[in-house]
ZADOMI-731089 format. One line per field, with one value per residue (C-alpha): x, y, z. Coordinates in Angstrom, 1 decimal. Example, Ala and Ser with C-alpha at 12.3 -4.5 7.8 and 13.67 -1.06 7.14 Angstrom:
REM residues 2
xx	(12.3_13.7)
yy	(-4.5_-1.1)
zz	(7.8_7.1)
This chain:
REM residues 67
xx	(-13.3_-13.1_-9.9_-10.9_-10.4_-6.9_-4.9_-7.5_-4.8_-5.1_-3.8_-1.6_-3.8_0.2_2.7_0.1_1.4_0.0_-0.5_-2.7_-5.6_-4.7_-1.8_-3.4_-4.5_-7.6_-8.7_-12.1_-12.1_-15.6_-15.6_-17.1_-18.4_-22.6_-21.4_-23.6_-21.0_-17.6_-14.5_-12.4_-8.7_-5.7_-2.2_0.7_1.7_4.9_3.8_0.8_3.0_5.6_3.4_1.4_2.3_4.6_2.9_-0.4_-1.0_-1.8_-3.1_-1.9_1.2_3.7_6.8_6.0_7.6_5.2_6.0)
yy	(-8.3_-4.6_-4.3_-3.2_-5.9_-6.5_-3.9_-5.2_-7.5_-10.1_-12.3_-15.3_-17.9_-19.5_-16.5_-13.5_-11.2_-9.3_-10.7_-9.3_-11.3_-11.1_-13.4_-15.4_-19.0_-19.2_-22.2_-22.7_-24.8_-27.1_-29.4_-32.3_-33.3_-32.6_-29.0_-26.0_-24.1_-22.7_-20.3_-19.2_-18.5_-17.1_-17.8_-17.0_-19.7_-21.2_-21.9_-23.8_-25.6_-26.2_-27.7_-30.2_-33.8_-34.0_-36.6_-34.7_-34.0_-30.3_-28.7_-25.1_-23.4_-23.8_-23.4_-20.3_-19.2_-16.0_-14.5)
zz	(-18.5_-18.6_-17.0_-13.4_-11.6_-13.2_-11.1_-7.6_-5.4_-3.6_-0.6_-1.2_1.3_1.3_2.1_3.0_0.5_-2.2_-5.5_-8.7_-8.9_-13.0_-12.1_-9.0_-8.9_-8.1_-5.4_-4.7_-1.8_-0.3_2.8_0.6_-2.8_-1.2_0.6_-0.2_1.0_-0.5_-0.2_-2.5_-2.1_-4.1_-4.5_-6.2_-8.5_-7.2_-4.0_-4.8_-7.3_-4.6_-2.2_-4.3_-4.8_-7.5_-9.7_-9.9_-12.9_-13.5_-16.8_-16.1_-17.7_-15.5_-17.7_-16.7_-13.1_-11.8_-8.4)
């Protein structure tokens, strides 16, 4: 990355504030497994983390706690 887009911000699809995409979680989100279609959304960290089911098993740092 050239380091353009790491200042651009986004909108948290959870809060609707403002949130680097550098430090956004990305969710790319399609009605079902055969749609052509897709959207992608971005959240800060914590609140994606806070509303998934706890036993889901996620391979992201999350030690980490990023606003």
């Amino acid at each position: 990355m050239d380091g353009k887009l790491n200042n651009e911000k986004v909108t948290c699809c959870f809060c609707g504030k403002s949130v680097l995409i550098c430090e956004a979680i990305i969710i790319n989100v399609s009605l079902n497994i055969n749609s052509k279609e897709s959207q992608t959304l971005f959240a800060h960290k914590k609140h994606l983390m806070n509303v998934l089911y706890k036993k889901n098993i996620l391979y992201i740092d999350n030690d980490k706690e990023d606003d």
